[in-house]
C-alpha positions as CSV (number, residue, x, y, z in Angstrom):
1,X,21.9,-9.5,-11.0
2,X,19.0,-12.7,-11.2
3,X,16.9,-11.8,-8.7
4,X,16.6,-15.3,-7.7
5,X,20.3,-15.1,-6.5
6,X,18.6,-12.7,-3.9
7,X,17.0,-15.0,-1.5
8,X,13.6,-13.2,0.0
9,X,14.9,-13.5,4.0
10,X,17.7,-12.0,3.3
11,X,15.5,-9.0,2.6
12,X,13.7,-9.3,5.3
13,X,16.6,-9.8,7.6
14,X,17.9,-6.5,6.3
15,X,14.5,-4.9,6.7
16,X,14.6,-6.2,10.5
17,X,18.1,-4.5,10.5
18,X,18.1,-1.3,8.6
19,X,14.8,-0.8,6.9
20,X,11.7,0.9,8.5
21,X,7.8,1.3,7.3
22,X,7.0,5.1,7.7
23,X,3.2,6.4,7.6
24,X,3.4,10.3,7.1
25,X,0.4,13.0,7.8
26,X,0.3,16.3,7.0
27,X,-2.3,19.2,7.3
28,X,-2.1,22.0,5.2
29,X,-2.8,25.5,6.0
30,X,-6.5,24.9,4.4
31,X,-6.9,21.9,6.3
32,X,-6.3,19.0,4.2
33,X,-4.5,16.1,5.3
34,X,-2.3,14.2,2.8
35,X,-0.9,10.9,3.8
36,X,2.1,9.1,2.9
37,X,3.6,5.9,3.0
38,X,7.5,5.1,2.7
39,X,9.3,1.6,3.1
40,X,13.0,2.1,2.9
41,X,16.4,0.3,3.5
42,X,19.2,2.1,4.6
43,X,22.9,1.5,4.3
44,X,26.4,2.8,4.4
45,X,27.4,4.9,0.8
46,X,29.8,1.7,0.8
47,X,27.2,-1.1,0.8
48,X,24.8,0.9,-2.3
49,X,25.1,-2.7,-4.4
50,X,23.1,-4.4,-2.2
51,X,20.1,-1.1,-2.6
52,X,20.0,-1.7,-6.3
53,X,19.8,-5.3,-5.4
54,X,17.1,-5.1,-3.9
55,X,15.1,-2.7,-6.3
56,X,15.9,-4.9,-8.8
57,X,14.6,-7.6,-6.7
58,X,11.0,-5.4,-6.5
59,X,11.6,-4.6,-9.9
60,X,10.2,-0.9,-8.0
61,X,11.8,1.9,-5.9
62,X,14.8,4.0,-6.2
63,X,18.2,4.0,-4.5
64,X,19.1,7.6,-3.3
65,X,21.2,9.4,-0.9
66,X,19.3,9.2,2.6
67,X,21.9,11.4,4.6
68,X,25.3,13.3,3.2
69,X,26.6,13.9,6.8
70,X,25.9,10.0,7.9
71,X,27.0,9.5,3.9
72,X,23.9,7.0,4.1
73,X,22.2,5.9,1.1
74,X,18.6,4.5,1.2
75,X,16.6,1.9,-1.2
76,X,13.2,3.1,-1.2
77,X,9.4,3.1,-2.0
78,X,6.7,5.7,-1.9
79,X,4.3,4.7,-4.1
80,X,0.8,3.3,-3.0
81,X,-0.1,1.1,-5.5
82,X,4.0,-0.5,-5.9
83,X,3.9,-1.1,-1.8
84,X,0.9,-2.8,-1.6
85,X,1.4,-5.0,-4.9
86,X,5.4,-5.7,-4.1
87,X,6.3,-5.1,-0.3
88,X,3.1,-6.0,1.3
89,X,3.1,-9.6,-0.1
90,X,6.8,-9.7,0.4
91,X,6.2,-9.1,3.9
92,X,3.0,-11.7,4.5
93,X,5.1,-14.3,3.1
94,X,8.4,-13.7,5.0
95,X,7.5,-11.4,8.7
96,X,10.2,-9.9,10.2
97,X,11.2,-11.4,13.3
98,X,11.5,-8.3,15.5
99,X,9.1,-6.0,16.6
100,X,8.5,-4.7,13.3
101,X,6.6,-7.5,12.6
102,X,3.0,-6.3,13.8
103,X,1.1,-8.9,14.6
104,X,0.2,-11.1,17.4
């Protein structure tokens, strides 16, 4: 698919919807604390095209299953550098409108 046939709201629209920004922190048992940041999209097994859409759209991330008994499948990103090079700037140029949109 062109990935200008994929028009950016419509990603943030489905990011308002179904997508979440996850910050993860874990200590180990000799006390170091790794950090981990995941920005993912969610959908129905049924709905996958629109996943690899969007990857393709990034030109990052993988589509994989998110939950078997929910048969959920998730378009995701867990790499540093690719989510502040692609999804950040994604985001500063189209917000979400709900709450996960930050700022004031």
């Amino acid at each position: 698919m062109n990935k200008n046939l994929l028009h950016p709201w419509y990603i943030t629209g489905l990011t308002d919807s179904e997508g979440s920004f996850s910050c993860y922190i874990q200590r180990s048992t000799v006390n170091k604390i790794t950090v981990s940041l995941e920005f993912k999209i969610t959908q129905k097994s049924h709905s996958e095209d629109i996943l690899y859409q969007i990857k393709e759209y990034f030109s990052a991330g993988s589509v994989v299953i998110d939950n078997r008994k929910t048969d959920t499948k998730k378009y995701h990103i867990t790499n540093l550098n690719l989510i502040l090079e692609k999804i950040i700037p994604h985001f500063e140029v189209y917000p979400c409108l709900t709450s996960k949109n930050l700022k004031d």
